[in-house]
N, CA and C of each residue as an Amber inpcrd file, in Angstrom:
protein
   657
  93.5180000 100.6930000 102.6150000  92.6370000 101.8300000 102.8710000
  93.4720000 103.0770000 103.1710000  92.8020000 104.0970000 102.6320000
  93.6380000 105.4260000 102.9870000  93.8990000 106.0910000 104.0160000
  95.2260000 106.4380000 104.5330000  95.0360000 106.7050000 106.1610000
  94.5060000 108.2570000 106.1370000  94.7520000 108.8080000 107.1270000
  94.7720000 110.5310000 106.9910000  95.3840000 111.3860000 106.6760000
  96.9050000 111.0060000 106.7500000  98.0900000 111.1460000 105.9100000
  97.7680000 111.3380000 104.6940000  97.0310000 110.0350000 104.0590000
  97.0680000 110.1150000 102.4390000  96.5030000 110.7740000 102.1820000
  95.4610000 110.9350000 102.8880000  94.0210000 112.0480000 102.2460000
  94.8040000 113.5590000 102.1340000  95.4080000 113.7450000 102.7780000
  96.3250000 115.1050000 102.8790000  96.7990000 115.4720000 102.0030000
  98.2770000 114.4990000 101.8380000  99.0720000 113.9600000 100.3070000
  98.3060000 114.1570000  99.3810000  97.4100000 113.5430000  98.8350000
  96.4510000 113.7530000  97.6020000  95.8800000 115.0020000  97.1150000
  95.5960000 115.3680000  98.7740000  94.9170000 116.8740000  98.1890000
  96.1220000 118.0520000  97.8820000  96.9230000 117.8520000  98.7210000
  98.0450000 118.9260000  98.9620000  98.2390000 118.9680000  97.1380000
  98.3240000 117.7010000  96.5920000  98.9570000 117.8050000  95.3240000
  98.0620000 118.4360000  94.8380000  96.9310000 117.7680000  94.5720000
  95.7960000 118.1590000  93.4920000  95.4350000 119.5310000  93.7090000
  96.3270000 120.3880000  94.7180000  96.1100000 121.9190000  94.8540000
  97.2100000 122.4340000  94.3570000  98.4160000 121.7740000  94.1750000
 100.0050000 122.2030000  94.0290000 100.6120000 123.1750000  95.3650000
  99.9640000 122.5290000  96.2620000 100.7240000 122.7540000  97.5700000
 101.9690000 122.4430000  97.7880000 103.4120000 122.6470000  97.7760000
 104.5510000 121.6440000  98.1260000 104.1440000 120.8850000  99.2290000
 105.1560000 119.5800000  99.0360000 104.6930000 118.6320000 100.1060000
 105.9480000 118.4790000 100.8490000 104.9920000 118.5550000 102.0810000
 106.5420000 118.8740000 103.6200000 107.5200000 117.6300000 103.4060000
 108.9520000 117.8240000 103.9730000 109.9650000 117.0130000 103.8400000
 110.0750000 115.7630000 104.5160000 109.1730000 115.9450000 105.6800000
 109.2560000 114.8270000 106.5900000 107.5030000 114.6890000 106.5790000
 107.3680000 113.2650000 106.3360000 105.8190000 113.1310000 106.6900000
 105.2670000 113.6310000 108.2240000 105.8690000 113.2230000 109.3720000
 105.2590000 113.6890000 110.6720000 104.7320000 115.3180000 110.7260000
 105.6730000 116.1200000 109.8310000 105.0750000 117.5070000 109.5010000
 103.6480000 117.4910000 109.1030000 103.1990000 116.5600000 108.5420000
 101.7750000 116.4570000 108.0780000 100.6430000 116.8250000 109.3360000
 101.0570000 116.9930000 111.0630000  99.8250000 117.1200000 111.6800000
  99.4170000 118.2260000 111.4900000 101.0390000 119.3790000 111.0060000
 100.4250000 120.4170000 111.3020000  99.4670000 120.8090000 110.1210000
  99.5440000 120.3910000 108.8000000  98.3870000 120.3540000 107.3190000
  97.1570000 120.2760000 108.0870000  97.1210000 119.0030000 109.2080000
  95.5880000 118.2660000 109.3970000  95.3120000 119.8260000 110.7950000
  96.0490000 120.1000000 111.1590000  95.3700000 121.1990000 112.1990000
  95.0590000 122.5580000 111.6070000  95.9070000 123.2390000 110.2920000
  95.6760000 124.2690000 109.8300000  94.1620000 124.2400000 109.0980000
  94.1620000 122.6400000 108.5380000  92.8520000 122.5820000 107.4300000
  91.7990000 122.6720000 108.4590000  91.7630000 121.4310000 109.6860000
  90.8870000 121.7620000 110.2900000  90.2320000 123.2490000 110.9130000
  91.1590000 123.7790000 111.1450000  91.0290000 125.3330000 111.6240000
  90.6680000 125.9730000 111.0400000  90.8370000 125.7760000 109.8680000
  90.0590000 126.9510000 108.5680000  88.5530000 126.2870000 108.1100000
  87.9400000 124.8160000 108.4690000  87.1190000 124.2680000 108.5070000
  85.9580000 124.9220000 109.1570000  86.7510000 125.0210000 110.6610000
  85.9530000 125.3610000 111.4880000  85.7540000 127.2230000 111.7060000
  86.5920000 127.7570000 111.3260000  86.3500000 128.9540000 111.0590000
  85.6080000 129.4220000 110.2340000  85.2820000 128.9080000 108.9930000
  84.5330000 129.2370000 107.8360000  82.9910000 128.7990000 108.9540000
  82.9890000 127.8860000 108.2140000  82.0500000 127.6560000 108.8220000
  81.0640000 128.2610000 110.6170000  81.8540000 128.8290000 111.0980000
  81.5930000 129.6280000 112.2520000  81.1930000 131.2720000 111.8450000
  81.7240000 131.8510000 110.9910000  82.2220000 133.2590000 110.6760000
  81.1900000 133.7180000 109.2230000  81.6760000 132.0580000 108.5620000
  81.4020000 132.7780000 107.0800000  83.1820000 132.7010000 105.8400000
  82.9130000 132.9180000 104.8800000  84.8150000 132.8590000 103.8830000
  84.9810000 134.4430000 104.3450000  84.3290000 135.2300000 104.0680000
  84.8810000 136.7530000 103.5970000  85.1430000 137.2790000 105.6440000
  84.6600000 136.7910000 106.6010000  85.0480000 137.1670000 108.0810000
  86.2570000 135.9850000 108.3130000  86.0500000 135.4970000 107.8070000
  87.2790000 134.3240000 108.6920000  88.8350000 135.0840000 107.9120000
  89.7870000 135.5340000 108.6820000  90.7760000 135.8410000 108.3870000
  92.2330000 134.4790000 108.5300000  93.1490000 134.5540000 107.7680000
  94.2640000 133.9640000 108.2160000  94.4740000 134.3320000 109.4100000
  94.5980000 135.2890000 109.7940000  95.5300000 135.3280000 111.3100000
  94.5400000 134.2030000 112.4860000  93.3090000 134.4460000 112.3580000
  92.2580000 133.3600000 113.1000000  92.7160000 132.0930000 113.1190000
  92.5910000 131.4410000 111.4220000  92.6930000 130.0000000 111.2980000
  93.9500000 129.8980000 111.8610000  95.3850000 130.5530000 111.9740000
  96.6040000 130.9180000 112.7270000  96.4930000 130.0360000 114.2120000
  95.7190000 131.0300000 114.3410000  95.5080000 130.8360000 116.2330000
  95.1900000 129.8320000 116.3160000  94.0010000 129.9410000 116.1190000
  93.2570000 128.3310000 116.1310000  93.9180000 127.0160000 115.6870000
  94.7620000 127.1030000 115.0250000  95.6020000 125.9510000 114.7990000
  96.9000000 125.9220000 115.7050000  96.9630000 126.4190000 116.6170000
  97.8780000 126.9130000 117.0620000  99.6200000 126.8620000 116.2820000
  99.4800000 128.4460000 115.2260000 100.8850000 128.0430000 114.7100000
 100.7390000 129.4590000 114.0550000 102.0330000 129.7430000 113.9880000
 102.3010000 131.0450000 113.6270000 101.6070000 131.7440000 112.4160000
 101.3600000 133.3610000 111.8930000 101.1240000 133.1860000 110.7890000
 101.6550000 132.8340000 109.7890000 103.0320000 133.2950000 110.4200000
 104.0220000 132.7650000 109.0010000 104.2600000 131.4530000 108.8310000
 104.2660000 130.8440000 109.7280000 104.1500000 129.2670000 109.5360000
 103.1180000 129.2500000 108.5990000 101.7490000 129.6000000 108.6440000
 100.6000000 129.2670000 107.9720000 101.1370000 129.7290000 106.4620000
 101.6250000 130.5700000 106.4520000 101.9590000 131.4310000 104.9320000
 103.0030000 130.2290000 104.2500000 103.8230000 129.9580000 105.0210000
 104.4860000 129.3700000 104.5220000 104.4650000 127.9410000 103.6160000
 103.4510000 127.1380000 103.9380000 102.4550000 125.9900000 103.6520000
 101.5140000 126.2020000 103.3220000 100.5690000 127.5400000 103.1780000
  99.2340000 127.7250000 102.3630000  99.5480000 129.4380000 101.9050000
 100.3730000 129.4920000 100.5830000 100.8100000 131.0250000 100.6340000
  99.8160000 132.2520000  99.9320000  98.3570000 131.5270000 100.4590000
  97.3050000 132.9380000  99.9650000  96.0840000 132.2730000 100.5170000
  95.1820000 132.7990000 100.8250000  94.1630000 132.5490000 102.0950000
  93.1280000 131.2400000 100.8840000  93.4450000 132.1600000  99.3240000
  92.6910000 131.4320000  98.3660000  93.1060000 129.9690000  98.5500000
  94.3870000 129.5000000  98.2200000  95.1300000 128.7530000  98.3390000
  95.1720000 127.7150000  99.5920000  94.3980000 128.3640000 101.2520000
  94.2310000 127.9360000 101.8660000  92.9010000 127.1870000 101.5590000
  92.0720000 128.1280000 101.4170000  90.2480000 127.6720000 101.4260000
  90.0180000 126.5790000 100.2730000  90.7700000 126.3920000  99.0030000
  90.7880000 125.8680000  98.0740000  91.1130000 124.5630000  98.5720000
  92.0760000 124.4740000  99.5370000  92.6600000 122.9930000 100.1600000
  92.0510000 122.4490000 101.0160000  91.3020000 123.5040000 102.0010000
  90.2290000 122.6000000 102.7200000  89.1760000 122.2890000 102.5370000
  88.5500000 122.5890000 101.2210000  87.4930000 122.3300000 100.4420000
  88.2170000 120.7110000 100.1420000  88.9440000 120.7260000  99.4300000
  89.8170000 119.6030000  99.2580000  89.7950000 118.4060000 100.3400000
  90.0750000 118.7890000 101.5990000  90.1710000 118.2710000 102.6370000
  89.3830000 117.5450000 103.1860000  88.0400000 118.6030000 103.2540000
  86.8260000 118.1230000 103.5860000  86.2290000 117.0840000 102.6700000
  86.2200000 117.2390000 101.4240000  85.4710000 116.4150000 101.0330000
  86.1040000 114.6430000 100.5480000  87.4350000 114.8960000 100.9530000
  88.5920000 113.8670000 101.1720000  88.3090000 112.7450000 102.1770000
  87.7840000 113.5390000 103.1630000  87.7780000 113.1820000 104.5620000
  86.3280000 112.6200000 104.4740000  85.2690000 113.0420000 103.9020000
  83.9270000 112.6320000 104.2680000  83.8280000 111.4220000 103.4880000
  84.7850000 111.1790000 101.8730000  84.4830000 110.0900000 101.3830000
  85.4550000 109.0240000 102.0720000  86.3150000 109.0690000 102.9120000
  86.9080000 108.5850000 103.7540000  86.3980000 107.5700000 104.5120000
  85.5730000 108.8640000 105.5290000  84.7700000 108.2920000 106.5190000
  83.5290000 106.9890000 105.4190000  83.0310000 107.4850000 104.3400000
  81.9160000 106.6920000 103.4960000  82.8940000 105.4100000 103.7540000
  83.5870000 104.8830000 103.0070000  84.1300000 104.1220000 102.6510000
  84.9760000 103.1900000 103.5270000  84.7400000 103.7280000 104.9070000
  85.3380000 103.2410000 106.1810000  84.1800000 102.3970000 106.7520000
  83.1890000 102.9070000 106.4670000  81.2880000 102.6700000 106.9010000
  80.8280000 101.3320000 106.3630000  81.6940000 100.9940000 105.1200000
  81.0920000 100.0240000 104.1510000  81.5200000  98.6410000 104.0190000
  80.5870000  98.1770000 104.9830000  80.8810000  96.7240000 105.7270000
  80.7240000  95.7280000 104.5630000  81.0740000  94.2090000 104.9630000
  80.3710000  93.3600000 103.8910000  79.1870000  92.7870000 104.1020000
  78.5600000  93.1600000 104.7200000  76.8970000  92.9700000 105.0080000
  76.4850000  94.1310000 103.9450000  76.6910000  95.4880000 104.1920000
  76.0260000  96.4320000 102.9580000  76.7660000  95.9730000 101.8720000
  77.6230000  95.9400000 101.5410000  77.5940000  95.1440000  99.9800000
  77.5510000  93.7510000  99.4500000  76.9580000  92.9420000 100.1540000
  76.1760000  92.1980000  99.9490000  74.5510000  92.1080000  99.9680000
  74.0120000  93.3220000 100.5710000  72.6930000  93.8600000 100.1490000
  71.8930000  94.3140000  99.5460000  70.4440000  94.3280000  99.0300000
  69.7140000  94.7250000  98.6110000  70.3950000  96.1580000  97.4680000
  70.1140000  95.6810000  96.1990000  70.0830000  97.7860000  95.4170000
  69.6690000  99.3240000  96.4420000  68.6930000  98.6640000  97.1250000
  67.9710000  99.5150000  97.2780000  68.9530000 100.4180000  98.9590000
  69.1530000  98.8580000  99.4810000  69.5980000  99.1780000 101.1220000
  71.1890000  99.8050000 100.5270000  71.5700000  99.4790000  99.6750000
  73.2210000 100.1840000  99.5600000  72.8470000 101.6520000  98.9260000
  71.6250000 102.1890000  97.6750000  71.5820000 103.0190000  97.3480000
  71.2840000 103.9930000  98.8700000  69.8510000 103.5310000  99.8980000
  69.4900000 104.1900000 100.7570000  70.8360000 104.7000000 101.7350000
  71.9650000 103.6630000 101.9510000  73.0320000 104.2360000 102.5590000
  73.5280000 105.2540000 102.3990000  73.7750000 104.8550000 101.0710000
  74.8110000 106.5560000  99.8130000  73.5340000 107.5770000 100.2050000
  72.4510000 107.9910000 100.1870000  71.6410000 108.9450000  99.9240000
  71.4300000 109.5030000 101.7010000  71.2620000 108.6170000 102.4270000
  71.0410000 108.7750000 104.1840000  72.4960000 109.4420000 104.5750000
  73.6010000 108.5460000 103.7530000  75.0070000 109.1480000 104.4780000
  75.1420000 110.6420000 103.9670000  74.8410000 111.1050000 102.4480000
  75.2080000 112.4850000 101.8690000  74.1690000 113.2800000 103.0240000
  73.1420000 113.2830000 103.1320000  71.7190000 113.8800000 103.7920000
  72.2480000 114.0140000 105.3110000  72.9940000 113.1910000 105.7160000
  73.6230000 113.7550000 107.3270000  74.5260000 114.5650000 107.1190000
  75.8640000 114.4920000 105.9290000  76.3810000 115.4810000 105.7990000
  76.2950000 116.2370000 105.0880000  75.3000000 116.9410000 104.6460000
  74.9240000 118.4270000 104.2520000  74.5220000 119.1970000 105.6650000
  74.4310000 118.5840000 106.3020000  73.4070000 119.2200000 107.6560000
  74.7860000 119.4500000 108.5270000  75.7400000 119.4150000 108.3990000
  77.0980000 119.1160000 109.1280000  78.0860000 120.4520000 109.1690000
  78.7330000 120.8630000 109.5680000  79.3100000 122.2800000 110.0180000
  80.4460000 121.9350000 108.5020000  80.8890000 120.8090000 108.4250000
  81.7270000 120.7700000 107.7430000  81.3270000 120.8720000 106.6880000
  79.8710000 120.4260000 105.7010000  79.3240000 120.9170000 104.5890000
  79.3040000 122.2770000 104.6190000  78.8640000 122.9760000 105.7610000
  78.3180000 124.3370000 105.7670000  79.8760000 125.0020000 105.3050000
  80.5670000 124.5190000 105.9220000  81.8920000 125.2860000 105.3700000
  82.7780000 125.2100000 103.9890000  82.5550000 123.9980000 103.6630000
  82.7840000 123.8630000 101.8750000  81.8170000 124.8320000 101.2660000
  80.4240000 124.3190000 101.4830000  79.4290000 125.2330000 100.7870000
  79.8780000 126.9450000 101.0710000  80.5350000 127.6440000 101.6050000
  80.3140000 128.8860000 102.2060000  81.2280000 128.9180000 100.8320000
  82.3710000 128.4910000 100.6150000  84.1270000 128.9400000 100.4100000
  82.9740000 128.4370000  98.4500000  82.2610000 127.1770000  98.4180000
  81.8380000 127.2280000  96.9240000  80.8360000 128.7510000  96.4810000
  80.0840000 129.2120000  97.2720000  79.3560000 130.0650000  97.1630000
  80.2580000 131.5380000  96.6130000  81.4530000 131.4040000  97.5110000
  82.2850000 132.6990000  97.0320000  82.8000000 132.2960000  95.8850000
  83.0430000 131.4720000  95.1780000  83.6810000 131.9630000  93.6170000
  82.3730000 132.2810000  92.9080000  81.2990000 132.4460000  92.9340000
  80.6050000 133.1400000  92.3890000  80.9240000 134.8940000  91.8350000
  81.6860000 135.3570000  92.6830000  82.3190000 136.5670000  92.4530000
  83.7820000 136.6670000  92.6750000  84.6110000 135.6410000  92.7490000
  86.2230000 135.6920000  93.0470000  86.6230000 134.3390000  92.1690000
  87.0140000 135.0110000  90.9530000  87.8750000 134.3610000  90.0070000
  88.8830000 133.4040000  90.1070000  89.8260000 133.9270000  91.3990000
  90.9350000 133.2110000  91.9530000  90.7090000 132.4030000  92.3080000
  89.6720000 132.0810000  93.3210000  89.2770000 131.1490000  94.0130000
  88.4720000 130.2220000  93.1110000  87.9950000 130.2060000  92.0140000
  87.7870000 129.2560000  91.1870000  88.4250000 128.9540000  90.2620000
  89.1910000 129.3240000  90.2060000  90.6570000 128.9340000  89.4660000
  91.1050000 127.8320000  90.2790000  91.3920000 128.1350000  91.4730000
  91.8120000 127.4060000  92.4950000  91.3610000 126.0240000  92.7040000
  90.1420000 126.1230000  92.8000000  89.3990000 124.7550000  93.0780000
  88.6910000 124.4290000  91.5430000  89.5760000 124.4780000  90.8040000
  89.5080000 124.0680000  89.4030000  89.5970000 122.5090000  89.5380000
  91.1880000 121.7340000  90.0570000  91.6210000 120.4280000  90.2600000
  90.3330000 119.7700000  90.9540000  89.9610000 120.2310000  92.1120000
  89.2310000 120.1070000  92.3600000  87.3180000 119.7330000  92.2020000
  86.7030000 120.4960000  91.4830000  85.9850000 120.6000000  90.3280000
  85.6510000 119.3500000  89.2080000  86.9670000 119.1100000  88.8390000
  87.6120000 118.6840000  87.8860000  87.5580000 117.1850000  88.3030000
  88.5220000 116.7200000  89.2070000  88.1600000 115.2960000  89.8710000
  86.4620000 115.0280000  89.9110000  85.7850000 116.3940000  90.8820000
  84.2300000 115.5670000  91.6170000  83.7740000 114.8400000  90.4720000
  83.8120000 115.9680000  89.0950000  82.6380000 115.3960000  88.0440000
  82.8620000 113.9510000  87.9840000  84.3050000 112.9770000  88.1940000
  84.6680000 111.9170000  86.9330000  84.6350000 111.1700000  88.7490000
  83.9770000 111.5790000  89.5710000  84.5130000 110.5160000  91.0570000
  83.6890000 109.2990000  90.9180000  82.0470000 109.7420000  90.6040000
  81.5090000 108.3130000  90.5190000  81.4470000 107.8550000  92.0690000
  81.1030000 108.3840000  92.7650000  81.1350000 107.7780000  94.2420000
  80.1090000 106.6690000  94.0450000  78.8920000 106.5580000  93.3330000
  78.2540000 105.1440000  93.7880000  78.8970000 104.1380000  93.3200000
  79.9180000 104.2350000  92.5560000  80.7170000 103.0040000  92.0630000
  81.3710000 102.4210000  93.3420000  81.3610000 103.0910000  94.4560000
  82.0760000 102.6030000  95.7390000  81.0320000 101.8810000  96.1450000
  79.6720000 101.7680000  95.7400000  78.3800000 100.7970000  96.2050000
  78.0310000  99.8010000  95.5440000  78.2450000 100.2920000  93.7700000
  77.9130000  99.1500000  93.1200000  79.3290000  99.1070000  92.1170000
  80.5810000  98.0950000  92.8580000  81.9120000  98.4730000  91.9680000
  81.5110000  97.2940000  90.5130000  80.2600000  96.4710000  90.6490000
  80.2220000  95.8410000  89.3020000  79.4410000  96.5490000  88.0800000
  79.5080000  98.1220000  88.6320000  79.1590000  98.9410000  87.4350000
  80.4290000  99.7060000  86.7120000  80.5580000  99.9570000  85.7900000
  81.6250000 100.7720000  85.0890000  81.3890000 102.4770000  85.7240000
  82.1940000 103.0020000  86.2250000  82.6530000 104.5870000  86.5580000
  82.7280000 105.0840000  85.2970000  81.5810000 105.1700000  84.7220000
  81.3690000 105.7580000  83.5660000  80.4360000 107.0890000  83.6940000
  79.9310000 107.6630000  82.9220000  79.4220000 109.2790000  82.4390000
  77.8170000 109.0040000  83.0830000  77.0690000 107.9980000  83.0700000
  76.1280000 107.4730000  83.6490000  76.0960000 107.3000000  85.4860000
  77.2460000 107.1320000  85.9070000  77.0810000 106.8850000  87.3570000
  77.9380000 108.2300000  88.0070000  78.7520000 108.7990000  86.7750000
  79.0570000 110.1040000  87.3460000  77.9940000 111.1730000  87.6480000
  77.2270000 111.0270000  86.5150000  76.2680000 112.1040000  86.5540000
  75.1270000 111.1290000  87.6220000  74.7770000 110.5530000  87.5480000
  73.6160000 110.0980000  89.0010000  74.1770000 110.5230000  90.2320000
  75.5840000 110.0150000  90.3560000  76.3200000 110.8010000  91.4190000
  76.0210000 111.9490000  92.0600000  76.6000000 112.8150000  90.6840000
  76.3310000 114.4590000  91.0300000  75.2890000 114.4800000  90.8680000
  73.8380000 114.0940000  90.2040000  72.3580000 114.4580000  90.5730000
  71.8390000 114.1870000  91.9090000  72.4290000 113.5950000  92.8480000
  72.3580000 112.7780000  94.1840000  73.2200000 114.4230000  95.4090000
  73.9370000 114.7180000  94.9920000  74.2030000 115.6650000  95.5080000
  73.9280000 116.8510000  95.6700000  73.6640000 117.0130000  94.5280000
  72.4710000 118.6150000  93.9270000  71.6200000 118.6290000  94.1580000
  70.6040000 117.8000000  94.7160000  69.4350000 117.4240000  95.0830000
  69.9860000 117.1300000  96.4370000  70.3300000 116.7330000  97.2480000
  70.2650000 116.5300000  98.4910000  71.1320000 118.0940000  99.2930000
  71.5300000 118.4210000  98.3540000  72.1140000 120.0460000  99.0100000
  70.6810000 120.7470000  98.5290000  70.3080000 120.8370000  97.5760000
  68.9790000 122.1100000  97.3190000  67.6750000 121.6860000  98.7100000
  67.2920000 120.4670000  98.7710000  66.6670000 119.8960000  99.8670000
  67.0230000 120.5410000 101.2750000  68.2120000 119.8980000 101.5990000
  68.5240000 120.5400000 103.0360000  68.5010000 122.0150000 103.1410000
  68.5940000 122.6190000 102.0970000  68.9720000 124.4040000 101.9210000
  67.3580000 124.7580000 102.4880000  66.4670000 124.3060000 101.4870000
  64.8280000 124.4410000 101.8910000  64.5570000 124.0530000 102.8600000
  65.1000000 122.7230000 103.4740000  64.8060000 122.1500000 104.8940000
  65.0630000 122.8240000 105.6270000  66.2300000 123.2700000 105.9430000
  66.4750000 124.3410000 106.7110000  66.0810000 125.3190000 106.9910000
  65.4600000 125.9350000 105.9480000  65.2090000 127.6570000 105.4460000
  63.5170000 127.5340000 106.3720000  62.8830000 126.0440000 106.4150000
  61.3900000 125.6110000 107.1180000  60.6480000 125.5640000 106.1110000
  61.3620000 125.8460000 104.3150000  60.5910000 126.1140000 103.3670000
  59.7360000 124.3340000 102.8570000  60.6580000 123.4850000 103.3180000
  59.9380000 122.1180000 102.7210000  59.7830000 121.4480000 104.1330000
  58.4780000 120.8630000 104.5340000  58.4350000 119.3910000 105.7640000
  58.3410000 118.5520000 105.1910000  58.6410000 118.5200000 103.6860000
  58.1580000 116.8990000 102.8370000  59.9250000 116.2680000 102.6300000
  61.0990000 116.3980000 103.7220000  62.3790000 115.9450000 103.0210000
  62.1730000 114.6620000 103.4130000  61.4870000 113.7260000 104.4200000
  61.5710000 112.2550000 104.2750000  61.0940000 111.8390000 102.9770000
  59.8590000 112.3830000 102.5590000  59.2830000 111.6250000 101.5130000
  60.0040000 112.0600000 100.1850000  60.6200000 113.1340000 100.0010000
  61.6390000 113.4600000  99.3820000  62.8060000 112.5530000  98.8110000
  63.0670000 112.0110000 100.2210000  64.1640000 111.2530000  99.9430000
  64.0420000 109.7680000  99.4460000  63.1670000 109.2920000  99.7750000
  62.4760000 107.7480000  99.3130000  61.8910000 108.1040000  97.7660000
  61.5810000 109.3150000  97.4740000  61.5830000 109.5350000  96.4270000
  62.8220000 109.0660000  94.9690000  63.6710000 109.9030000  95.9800000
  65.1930000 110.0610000  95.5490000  65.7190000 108.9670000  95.6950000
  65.2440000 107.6840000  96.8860000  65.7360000 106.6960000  96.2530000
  65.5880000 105.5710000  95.5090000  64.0570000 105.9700000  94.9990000
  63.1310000 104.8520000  94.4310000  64.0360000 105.0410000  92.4530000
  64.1210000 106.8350000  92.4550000  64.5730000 106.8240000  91.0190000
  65.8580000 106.8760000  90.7900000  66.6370000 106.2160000  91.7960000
  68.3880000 106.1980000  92.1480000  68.3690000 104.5290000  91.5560000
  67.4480000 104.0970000  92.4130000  67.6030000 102.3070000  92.4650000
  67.0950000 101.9670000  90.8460000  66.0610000 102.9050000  90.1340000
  65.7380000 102.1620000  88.9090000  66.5270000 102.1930000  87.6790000
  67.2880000 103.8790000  88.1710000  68.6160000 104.0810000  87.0790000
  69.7460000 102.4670000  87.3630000  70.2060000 102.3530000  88.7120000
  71.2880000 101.0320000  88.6930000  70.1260000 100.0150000  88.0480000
  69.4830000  99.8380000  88.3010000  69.0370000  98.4150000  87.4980000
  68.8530000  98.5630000  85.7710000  68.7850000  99.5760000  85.2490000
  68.8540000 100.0980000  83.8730000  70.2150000 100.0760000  83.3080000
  71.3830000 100.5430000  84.4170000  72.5540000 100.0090000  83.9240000
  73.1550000  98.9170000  83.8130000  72.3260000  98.1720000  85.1910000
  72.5570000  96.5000000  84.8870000  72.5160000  96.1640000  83.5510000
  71.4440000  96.3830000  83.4300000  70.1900000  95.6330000  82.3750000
  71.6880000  95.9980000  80.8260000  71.7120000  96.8060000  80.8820000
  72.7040000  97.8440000  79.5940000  73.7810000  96.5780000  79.3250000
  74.2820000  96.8540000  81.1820000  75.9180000  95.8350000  80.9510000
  75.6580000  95.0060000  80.6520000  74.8410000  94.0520000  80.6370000
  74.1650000  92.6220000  80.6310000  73.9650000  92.1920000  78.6260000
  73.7330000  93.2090000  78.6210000  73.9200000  92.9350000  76.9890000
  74.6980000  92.8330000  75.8080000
């Protein structure tokens, strides 16, 4: 299983961050990312400055420059970070009682676990930093690698690994996410009180797609 270290390592690359000389250097990665986590998310991308996430991590700016050398470059990695860390935590969660259970009780997990974290400071802060490349080029340049991995991740294959991580469970994937972020956005906003029934919705036509792919492999 991946420690926190690795989750770091992985992303650092998949951003083309250099990677520090000595691994123990790695707390200071996990305190800068966190700091810019929690800053976004407090402030907003366009108020949260480097010199902040600085402080808050307690470490110089130039230290910070030196390991994340453009704020883009920063926000791009803790987007990275975050969502490193949350499939982390998923996959830490996933006992052998849930995968030995029901379609339905492993799909309801994946759909209950995304639905707590959209509501989470740490969604709010990926979502802030995705919202700005809408008008900043760089920054979607940036989280291109990024991007690039989610489509092909296939996270329910971490629920049902006797399905193929194919174009079918990628895209249910990402329909599972797009839908449970547009939901909470309305939930929030007071615009929908229907997100329970929403979601049993969401998982009645989650559970009939896996049994359709059964049915596929089976032949």
């Amino acid at each position: 299983m991946k420690t926190n270290d690795d989750v770091v390592i992985s992303m650092l690359e998949m951003c083309g961050i250099p990677l520090p000389k000595q691994r123990r250097s790695l707390d200071t990665y996990h305190r800068i990312l966190r700091a810019a986590q929690e800053c976004v998310a407090e402030s907003g991308y366009s108020k949260t400055s480097t010199q902040e996430v600085a402080k808050r991590a307690e470490i110089s700016h130039g230290g910070l420059f030196k390991r994340f050398p453009t704020k883009v470059s920063l926000m791009a990695s803790m987007v990275g970070y975050v969502e490193a860390q949350a499939r982390k935590m998923a996959v830490e969660h996933m006992t052998e009682e849930l995968m030995n259970s029901s379609t339905r009780e492993r799909v309801r997990f994946f759909i209950e676990g995304y639905w707590g974290f959209v509501q989470t400071p740490q969604f709010k802060a990926i979502d802030e930093v995705w919202d700005e490349t809408r008008t900043d080029p760089q920054l979607l340049d940036a989280l291109r690698p990024i991007i690039e991995s989610d489509v092909v991740a296939g996270d329910l294959t971490f629920y049902f690994p006797e399905l193929e991580n194919g174009v079918a469970i990628q895209f249910i994937s990402q329909m599972i996410y797009s839908s449970l972020e547009y939901l909470a956005f309305n939930h929030g906003m007071g615009a929908d009180d229907r997100a329970s029934e929403k979601l049993e919705i969401l998982i009645d036509l989650v559970c009939r797609e896996i049994e359709l792919l059964r049915g596929k492999a089976g032949q």
